[in-house]
N, C-alpha and C positions, 0 to 999 in steps of 0.2 A: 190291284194291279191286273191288267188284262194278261192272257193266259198265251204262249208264244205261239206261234202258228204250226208247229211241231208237236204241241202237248195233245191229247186224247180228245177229238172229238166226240164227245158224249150220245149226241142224238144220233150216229149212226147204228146203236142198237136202240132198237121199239119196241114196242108192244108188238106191233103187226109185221115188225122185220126185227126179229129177236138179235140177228147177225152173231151168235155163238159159236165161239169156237170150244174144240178140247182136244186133249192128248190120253187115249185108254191105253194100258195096259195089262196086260196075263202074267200075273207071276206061278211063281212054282208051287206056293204054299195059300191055303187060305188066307185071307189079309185081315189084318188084327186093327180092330179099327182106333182103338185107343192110343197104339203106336202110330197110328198115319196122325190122327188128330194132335199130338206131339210133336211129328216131325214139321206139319203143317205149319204150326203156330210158333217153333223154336227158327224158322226163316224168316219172320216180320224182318228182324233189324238188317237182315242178307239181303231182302228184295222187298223192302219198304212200298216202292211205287204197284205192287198186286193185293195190298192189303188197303184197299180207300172204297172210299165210296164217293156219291157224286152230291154237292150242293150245289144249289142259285149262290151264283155270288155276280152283282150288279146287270149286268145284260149279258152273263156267262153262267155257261154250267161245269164247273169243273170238280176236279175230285180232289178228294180231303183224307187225310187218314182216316182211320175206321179201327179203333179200340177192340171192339165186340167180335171173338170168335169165330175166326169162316165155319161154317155149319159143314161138315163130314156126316153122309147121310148112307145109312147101312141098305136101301134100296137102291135099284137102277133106275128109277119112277124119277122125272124130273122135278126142277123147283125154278121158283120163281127168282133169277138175278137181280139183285138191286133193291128187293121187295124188305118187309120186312123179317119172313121167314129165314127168306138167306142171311139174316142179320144186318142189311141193305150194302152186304156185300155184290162187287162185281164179278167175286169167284168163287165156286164153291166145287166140295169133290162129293165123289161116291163108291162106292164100293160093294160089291155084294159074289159070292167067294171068292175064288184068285182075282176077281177081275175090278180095278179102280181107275178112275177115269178123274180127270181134272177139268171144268169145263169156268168158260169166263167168256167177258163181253171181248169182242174182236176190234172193238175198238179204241181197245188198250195196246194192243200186242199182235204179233202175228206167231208160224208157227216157229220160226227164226228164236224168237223173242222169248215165246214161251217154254220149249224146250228145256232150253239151262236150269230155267225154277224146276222142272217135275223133274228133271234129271237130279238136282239137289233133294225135290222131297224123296227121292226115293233112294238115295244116297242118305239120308235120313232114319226114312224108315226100315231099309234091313241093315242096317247097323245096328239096329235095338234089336230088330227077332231073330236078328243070326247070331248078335255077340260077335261078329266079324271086325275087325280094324283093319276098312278097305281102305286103299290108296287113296288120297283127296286130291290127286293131280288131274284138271278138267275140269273139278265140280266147282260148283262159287256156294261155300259154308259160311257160318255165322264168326264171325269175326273178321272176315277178309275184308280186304279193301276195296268200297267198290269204285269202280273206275270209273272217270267223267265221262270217257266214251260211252260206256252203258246206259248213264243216268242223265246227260246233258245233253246239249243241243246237238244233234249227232249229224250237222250240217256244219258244223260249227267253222272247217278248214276248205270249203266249199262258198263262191259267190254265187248267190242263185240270183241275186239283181241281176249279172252281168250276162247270166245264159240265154243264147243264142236258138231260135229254132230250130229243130234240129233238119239236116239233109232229106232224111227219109220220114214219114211220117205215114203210117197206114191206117186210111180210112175202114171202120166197121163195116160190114155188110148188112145194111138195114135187114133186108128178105132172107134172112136165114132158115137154115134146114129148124123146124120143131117137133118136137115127138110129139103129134096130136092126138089128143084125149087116149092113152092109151089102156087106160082103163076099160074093162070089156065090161064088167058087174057093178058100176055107177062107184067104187069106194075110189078113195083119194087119200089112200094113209102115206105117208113118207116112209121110207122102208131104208134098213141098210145093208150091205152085205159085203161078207169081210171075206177077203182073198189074202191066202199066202204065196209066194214064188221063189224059187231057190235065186239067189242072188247070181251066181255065178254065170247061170244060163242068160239071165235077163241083161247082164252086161256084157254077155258075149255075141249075145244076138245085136246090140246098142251099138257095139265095135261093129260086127261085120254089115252093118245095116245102116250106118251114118246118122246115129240117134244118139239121144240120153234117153234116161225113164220117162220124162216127161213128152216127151215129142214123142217116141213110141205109143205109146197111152192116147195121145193125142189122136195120132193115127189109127190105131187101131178101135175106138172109137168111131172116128171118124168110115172107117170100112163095116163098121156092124152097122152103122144109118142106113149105108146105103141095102149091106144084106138085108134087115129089117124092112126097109121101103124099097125099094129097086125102081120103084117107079117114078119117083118124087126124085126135079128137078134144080131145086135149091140147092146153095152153096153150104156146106156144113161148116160153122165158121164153130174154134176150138178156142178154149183160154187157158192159158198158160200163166200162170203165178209167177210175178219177176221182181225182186228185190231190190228197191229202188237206192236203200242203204249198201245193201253189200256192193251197187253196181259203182255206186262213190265210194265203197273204201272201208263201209267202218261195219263190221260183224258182229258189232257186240251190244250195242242201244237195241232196247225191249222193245223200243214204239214200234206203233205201226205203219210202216210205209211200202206197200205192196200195191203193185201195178198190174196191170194183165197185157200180155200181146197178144196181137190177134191169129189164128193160124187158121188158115180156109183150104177147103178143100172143094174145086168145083165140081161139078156131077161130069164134064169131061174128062175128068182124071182119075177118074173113079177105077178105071181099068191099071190105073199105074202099081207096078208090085211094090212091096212092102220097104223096101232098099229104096227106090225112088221116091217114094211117096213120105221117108221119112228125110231123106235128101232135100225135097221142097219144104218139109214144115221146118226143118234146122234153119234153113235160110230165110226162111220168115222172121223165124224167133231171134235169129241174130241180129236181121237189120233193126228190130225195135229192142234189141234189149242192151242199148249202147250208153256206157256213162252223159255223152250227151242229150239223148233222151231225154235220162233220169232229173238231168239238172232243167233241164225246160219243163217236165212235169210239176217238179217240185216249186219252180216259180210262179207255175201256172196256180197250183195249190195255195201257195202262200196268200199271190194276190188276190186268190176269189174267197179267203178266208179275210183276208182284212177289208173286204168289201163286206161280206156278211157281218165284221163287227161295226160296221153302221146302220145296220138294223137294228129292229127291237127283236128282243131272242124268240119270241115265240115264231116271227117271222121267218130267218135264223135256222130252228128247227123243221119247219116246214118245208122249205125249201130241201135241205141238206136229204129228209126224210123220202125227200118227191124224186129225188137223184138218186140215191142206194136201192131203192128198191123195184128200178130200172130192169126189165128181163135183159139179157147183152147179145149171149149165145147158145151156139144148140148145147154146148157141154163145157166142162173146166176141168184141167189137171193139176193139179200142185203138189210139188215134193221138196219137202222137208230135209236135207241131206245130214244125219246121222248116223252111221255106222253102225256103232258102236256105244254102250255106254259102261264103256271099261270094266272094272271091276264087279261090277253088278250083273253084268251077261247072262252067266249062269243060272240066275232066278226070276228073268225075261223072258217068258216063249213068246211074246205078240208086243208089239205098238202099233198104236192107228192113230194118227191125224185124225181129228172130225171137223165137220164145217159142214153147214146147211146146203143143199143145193135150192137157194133161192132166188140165183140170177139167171141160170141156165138150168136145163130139163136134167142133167146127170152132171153129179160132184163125182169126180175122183180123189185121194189124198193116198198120194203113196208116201211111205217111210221104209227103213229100213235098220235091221241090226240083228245080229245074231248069224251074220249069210243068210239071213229071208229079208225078201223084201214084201213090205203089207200092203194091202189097196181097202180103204171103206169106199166103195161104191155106193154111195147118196145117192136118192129120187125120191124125187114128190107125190111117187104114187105106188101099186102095191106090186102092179103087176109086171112078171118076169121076162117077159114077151122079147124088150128091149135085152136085158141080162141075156138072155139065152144067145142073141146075134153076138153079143159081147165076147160070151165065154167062146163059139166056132170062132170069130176069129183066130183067137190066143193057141187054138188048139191048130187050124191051119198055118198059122207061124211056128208050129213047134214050140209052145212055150207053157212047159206044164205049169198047173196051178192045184191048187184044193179050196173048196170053200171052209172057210172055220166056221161061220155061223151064220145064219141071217136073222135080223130082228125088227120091230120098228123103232122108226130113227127116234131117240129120245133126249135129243140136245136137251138143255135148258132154258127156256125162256125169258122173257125181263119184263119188271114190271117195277116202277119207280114209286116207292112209298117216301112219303115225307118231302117231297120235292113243292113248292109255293109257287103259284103264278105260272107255271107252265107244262101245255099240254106231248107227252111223247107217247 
């Protein structure tokens, strides 16, 4: 049976475009790793669709349960997804003292998606080291029901034959703003660095400034380019992460179905203060981030996915491969909207999103819980030069921050063992 046009495109993670995502965390206590590898492995039958791996089945690559142990690895040193070390799991964790991190193929799930599972392992795992019997209201445990909305076709009360192009429609800016070689000593490490921000400030500034987190970010972004170059006449064009599920209805399906709007800033506007400037990116983002969009996207997806299954897969792959790893824009925002993770707070100091900056020159991924909101600042390379325009902005907005850490970026990457007849 061919695989719906909804289920997990496989080849969007590579060898050469890993496309990984994760979710870390800082707890309060060293982490015990026997208890996470517990909590991990007592969710198979709660979240079945993260525990597969991926087969050749006829001119498809899809994924299959996966019996064998997700591999919990007491270093922050990465591993190979997919391979055989991981157990030719799609997901694996890590952990090395308070800090464990959950990292998988993004072409299973978004951070929407993934959250509820690390929210459950970790509802899991300090239930055993506390001896606590926390509240289960929120979490999705082993035994519960899992709902068709989660696990099924999550378009399902939706006609995507029938959608209509939509009114507005914004073209890319091909010549956008790039951070050119900003490397000064020839190295090219990916680097990340972890920001915290008191919540209450950042949503008070988003009130009186005509923003959310993400359009702020966006913005402010967008004003370190220009402090950084001042003289460079390019458009800085921004992405914004838009949720093509939640924008039809349904919050609770794992897949991935993530869009980007475009937000541009031209080098005319440059002088505009931070209130106007986030005034124009809100109105960007609203005109493209409209359920009818989402339903012409989704059409568009559908039919160029049932055009690729008239290929031969390797074809298929190549294709799908030659598209994702597309440069887009100067930068990308994305936030994760979590609060809270109830009962568990208290032994939370950090979460961060992670995700590659491999389609624009700087990733952002904010989240939030505890009243902090976190930022990983992703880039492709070492140097601070860009960070530093970043941090004066924040600081001329009035918006205090502290660095937690900087490290280099150490996603995990993919590498398909056991797979016949086809190159990724």
């Amino acid at each position: 049976m061919k695989p719906a046009f909804f289920e997990p495109t496989v080849c969007m993670c590579t060898p050469d475009n890993p496309n990984t995502m994760g979710i870390c965390a800082t707890l309060t206590e060293p982490v015990n790793g026997a208890a996470l590898q517990e909590a991990v492995e007592r969710l198979r039958e709660r979240f079945p669709y993260f525990y597969v791996r991926v087969k050749v089945e006829g001119n498809n690559l899809v994924v299959v349960p996966n019996d064998l142990p997700v591999v919990i690895r007491s270093t922050w040193d990465p591993i190979l997804l997919c391979s055989q070390e991981a157990n030719y799991h799609l997901l694996s964790f890590k952990y090395e003292g308070n800090r464990l991190a959950a990292e998988i193929c993004h072409s299973i799930t978004d951070g929407a998606g993934f959250l509820p599972y690390f929210k459950s392992v970790l509802y899991g795992y300090l239930s055993t080291v506390t001896g606590q019997a926390f509240d289960p209201t929120g979490f999705r445990l082993p035994g519960d029901e899992i709902p068709e909305a989660e696990i099924g076709n999550p378009f399902a009360n939706v006609d995507l034959d029938a959608a209509e192009e939509p009114l507005y429609e914004k073209p890319p800016v091909k010549d956008y703003y790039r951070l050119e070689n900003p490397e000064k000593d020839g190295k090219c490490e990916c680097t990340a660095i972890y920001l915290r921000f008191p919540a209450d400030q950042v949503m008070r500034f988003c009130k009186e400034n005509d923003g959310s987190p993400n359009v702020l970010f966006s913005v402010l972004l967008a004003r370190a380019a220009r402090r950084y170059d001042p003289a460079n006449e390019k458009t800085v064009s921004c992405l914004i992460s838009v949720d093509n599920k939640a924008l039809l209805g349904n919050f609770e399906n794992y897949r991935m179905f993530v869009n980007t709007a475009y937000v541009d800033m031209p080098k005319e506007k440059a002088a505009y203060d931070v209130s106007k400037a986030c005034t124009m990116a809100r109105g960007q983002l609203i005109l493209q981030a409209q359920p009818e969009t989402a339903l012409y996207v989704l059409k568009t997806r559908k039919a160029g996915y049932e055009k690729l299954e008239q290929l031969p897969l390797q074809m298929c792959v190549d294709i799908v491969k030659q598209g994702i790893r597309a440069h887009r824009a100067s930068f990308c925002v994305s936030y994760a909207n979590s609060r809270s993770f109830g009962p568990l707070d208290p032994y939370i100091r950090e979460v961060y999103l992670l995700s590659e900056p491999n389609v624009t020159d700087v990733m952002v991924e904010l989240s939030c819980i505890n009243h902090q909101f976190f930022a990983m600042f992703g880039q492709p390379f070492s140097s601070e030069e860009f960070f530093r325009a970043f941090l004066a902005e924040l600081e001329a907005a009035g918006i205090p921050y502290d660095i937690m850490r900087k490290e280099p970026f150490r996603l995990s990457g993919v590498r398909y063992d056991g797979l016949e007849g086809v190159r990724l």
